[in-house]
C-alpha positions in Angstrom: -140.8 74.7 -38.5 -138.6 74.7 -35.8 -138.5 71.9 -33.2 -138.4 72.9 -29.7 -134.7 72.6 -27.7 -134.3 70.8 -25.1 -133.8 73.2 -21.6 -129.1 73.4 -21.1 -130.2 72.2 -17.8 -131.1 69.0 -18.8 -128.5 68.1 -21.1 -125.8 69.3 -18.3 -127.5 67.0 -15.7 -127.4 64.0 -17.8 -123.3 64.5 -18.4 -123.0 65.0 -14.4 -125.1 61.7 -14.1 -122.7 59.8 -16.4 -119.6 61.3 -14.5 -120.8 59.9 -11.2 -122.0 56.5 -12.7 -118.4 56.2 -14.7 -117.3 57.4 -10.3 -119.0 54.9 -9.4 -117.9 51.9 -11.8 -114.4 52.9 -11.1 -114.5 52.9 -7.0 -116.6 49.3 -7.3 -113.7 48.7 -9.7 -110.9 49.1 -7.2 -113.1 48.0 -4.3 -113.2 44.7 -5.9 -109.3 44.5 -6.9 -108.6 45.7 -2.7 -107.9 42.0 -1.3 -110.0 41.3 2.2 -108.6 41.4 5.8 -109.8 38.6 6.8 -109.4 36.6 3.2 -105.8 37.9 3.3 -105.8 36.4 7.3 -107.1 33.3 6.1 -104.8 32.8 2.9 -101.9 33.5 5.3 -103.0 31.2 7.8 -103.7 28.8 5.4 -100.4 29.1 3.6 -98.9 28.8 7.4 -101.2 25.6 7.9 -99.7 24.4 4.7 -96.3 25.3 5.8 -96.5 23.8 9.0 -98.2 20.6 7.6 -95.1 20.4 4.6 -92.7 20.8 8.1 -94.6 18.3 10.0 -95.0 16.1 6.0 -90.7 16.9 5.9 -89.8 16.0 9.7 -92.2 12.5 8.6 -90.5 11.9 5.8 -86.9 12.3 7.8 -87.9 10.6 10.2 -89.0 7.8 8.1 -85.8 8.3 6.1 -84.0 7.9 9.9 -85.8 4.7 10.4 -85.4 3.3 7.3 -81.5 4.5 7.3 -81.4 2.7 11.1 -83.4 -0.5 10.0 -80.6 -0.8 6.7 -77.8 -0.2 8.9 -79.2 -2.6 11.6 -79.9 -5.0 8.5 -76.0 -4.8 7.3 -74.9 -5.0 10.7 -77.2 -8.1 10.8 -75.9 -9.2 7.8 -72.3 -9.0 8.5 -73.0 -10.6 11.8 -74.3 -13.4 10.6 -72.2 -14.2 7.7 -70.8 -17.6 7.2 -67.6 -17.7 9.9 -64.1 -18.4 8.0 -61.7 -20.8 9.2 -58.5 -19.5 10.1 -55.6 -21.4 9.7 -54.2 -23.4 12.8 -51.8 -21.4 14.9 -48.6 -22.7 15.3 -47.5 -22.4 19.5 -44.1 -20.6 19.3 -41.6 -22.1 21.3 -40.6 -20.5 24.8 -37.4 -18.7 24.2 -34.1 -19.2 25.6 -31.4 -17.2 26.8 -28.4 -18.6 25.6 -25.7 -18.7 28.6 -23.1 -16.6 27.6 -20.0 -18.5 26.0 -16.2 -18.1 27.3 -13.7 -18.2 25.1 -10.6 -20.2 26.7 -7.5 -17.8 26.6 -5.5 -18.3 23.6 -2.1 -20.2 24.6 0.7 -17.1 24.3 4.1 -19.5 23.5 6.5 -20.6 24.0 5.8 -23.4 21.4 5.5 -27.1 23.6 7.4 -29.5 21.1 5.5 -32.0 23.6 2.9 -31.3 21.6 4.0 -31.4 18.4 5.8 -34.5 18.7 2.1 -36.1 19.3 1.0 -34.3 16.7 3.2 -35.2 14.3 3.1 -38.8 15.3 -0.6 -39.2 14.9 -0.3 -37.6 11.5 2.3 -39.6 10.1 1.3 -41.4 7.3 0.7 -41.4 3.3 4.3 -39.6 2.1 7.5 -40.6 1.6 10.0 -38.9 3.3 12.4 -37.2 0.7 15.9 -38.6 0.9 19.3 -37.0 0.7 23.0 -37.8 0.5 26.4 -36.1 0.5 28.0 -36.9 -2.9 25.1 -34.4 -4.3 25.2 -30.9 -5.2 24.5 -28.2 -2.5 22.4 -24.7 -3.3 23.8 -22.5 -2.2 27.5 -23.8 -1.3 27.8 -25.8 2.1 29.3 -23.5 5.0 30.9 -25.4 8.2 29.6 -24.8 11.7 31.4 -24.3 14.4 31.4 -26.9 17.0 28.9 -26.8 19.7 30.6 -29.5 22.0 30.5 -29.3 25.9 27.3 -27.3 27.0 25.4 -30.3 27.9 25.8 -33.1 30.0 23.2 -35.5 28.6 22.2 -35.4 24.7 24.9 -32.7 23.6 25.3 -31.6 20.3 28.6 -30.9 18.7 28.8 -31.3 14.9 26.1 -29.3 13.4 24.6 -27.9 9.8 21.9 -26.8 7.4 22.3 -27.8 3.9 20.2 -26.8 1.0 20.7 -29.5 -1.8 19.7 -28.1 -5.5 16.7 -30.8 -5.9 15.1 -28.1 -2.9 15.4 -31.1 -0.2 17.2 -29.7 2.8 19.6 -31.8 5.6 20.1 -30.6 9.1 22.6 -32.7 11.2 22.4 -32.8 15.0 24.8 -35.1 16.1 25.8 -35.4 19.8 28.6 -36.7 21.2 26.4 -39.8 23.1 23.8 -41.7 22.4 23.6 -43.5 26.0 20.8 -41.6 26.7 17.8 -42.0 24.9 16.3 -39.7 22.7 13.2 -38.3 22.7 13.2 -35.7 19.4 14.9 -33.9 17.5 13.7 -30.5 15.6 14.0 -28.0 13.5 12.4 -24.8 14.2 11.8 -22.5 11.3 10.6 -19.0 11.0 9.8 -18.3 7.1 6.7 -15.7 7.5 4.9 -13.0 9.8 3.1 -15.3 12.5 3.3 -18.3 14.2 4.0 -19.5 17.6 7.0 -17.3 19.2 7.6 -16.8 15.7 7.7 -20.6 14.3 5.4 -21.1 12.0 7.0 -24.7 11.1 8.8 -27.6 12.7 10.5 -30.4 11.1 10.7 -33.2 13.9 12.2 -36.6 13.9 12.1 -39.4 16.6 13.4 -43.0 16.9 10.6 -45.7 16.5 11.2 -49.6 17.6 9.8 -51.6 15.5 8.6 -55.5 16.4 11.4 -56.7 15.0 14.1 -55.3 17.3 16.9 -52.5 16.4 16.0 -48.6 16.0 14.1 -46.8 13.2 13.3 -43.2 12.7 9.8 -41.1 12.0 9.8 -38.0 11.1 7.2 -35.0 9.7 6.9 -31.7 8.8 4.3 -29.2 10.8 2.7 -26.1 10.3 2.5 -23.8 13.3 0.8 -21.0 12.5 -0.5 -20.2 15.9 -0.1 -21.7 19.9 -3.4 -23.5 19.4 -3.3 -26.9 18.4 -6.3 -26.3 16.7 -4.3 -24.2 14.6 -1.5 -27.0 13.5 -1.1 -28.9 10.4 0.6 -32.1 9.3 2.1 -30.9 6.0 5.1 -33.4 4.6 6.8 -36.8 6.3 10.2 -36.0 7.2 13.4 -38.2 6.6 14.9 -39.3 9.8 17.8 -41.6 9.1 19.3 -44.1 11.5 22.7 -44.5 10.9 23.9 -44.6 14.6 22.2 -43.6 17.9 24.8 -40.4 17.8 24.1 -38.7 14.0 20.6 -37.1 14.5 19.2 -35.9 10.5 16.4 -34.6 9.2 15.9 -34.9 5.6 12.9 -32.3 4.5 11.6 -30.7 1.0 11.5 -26.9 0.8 8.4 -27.0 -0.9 7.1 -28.2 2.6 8.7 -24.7 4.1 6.6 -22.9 1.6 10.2 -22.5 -0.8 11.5 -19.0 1.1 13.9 -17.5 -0.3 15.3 -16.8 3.2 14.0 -17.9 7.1 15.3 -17.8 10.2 16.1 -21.7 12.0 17.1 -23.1 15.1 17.8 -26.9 15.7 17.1 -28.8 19.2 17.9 -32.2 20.5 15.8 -33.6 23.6 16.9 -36.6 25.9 13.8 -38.3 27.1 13.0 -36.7 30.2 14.6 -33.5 29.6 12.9 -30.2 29.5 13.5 -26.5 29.1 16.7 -25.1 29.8 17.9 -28.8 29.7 17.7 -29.0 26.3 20.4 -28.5 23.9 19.8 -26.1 21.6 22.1 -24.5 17.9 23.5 -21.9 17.3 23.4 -21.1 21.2 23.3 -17.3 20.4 19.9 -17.6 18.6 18.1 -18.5 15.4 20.7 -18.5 12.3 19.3 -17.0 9.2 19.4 -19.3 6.2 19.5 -17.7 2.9 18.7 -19.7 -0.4 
């Protein structure tokens, strides 16, 4: 038996049905997925609300972080105001300066040599050395040479025999002997150039002078002197000098060459001085100038 078939109709309406309900379930689907307006309004305002509160939460915390930053500062500053003072060490008050007024040097003396000079130099010196002494039976270095006579070119203390003699033991004799001795003496010298320098080019006088001693008659001092400039500042006593009284006439001066420095040449003049004479006055060998001595 057959069973009776449902009508197409009805079977094509139920698949139409299920179409739109599956329609249906889908749009409901996607409605439901579709955010709101107004939820989305909200969210946005609430995420702004959230912003602005984590701005006005931020600006807090900086400004808290400010404070705090101003309150530690203020506390160091505090701090280092109010830490324990140290104690310097006491200052010393320096002295008020002073200009110094400038110093003038005194002009140098320029020469010529004042044997005034050197004759109280030498006397104030004296002292401590024995004056070498020399006589004519010894042995001359180099061989004795005669001087002519310088007799008649002064009226007072004029000298007439003179010499220079080297004697081989290095002590030296110069003779100045005048043809008078009424007037009395004041010095007699020897003026010696042996190096570059010195005072007008004497860089050492041997002078002698008569001495009275307590006990009456006539002695003689004598010393050796280093010139090397005009300035007495400059001088030095170097050796005692032999000056021998035989008569009031024979002037000698007995000197070591060692006190010279031992040249092996120089260039020497001898003087005699009456007491009271000066310059020109004075008698004066070899008239023409100094005489170069060779040893």
């Amino acid at each position: 038996m057959r069973l009776p078939t449902r009508p197409r109709w009805l079977t094509r309406g139920r698949a139409l049905a299920m179409i739109a309900a599956v329609a249906v379930i889908l749009v409901a689907a996607v409605v439901v997925m579709q955010p709101n307006d107004d939820t989305a309004v909200d969210t946005t305002a609430a995420e702004s609300s959230s912003t602005t509160e984590d701005a006005t939460t931020t600006s807090s915390n900086l400004e808290t972080t400010s404070t705090t930053a101003t309150t530690e500062a203020t506390t160091t500053t505090t701090t280092s105001t109010t830490a324990p003072p140290t104690t310097a060490p006491p200052t010393t008050t320096a002295r008020p300066t002073t200009t110094a007024p400038p110093t003038t040097v005194p002009p140098q003396p320029a020469g010529p040599l004042d044997m005034s000079a050197v004759l109280a130099f030498a006397k104030a010196g004296v002292g401590g050395a024995t004056a070498p002494y020399t006589y004519t039976g010894g042995y001359v270095c180099p061989a004795f040479a005669n001087r002519p006579s310088d007799e008649g070119d002064d009226a007072v203390r004029d000298i007439s025999y003179w010499e220079l003699t080297r004697y081989c033991d290095g002590v030296y004799r110069a003779v100045l002997a005048t043809t008078t001795d009424t007037e009395p003496l004041d010095s007699a010298w020897v003026a010696a150039d042996t190096k570059p320098g010195g005072c007008s080019g004497i860089d050492v006088v041997v002078i002698g002078w008569h001495t009275h001693p307590s006990g009456g008659g006539t002695g003689g001092g004598g010393a050796v002197v280093a010139t090397p400039g005009c300035d007495r500042a400059s001088w030095r006593w170097v050796d005692a000098a032999g000056f021998p009284t035989y008569n009031g006439s024979w002037l000698q001066l007995d000197f070591r060459g060692s006190a010279l420095g031992d040249p092996s040449a120089f260039d020497w003049r001898g003087a005699v001085r009456a007491a009271g004479e000066n310059g020109g006055a004075i008698d004066m060998v070899p008239n023409g100038g100094p005489e170069h001595f060779v040893v």
